[in-house]
PLY file of the C-alpha trace (Angstrom):
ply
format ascii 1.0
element vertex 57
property float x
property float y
property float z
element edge 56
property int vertex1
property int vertex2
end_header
93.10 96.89 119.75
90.72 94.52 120.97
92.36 91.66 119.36
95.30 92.65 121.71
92.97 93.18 124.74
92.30 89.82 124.08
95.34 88.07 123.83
96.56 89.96 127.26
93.18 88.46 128.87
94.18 84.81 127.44
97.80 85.48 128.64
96.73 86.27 132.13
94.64 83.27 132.13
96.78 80.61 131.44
99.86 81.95 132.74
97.69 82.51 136.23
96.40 78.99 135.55
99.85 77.71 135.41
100.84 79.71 138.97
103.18 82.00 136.73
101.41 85.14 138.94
103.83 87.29 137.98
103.21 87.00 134.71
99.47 86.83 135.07
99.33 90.25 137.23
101.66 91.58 134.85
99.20 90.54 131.96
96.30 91.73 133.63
97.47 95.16 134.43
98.41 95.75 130.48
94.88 94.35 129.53
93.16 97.14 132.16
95.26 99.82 130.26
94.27 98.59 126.67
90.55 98.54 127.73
90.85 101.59 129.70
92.21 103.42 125.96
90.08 101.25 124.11
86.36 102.85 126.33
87.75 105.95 126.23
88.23 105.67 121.86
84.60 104.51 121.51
83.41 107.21 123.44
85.10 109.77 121.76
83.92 108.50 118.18
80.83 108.81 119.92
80.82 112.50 120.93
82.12 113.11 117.35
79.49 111.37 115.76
76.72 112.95 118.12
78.32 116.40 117.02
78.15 115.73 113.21
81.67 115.63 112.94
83.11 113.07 110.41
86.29 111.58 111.20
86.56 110.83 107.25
87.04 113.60 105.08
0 1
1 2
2 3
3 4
4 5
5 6
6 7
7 8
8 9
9 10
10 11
11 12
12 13
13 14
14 15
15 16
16 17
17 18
18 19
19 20
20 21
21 22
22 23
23 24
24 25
25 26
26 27
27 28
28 29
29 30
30 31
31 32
32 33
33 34
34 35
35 36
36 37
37 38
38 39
39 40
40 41
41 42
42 43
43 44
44 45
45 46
46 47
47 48
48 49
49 50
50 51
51 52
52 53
53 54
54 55
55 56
């Protein structure tokens, strides 16, 4: 998932360097979702972990 967050971030760059703002805004706005998933993941694993509960059986 971050390897994706990534690529959208890269997309957004160039694309926005290029004046493709469409594109770029477009880019952006996926990349804000995948982070916004990826936080909420970690700290979920986290709360799990701080409550002894294993994810692996």
């Amino acid at each position: 998932m971050l390897n994706l967050l990534i690529l959208l971030i890269v997309i957004a760059l160039v694309a926005g360097a290029f004046g493709f703002t469409g594109i770029a805004g477009g880019a952006a706005g996926l990349a804000k979702i995948v982070f916004g998933v990826l936080v909420a993941g970690i700290i979920i694993v986290v709360l799990l972990m701080a409550f002894g509960i294993s994810l692996i059986a």
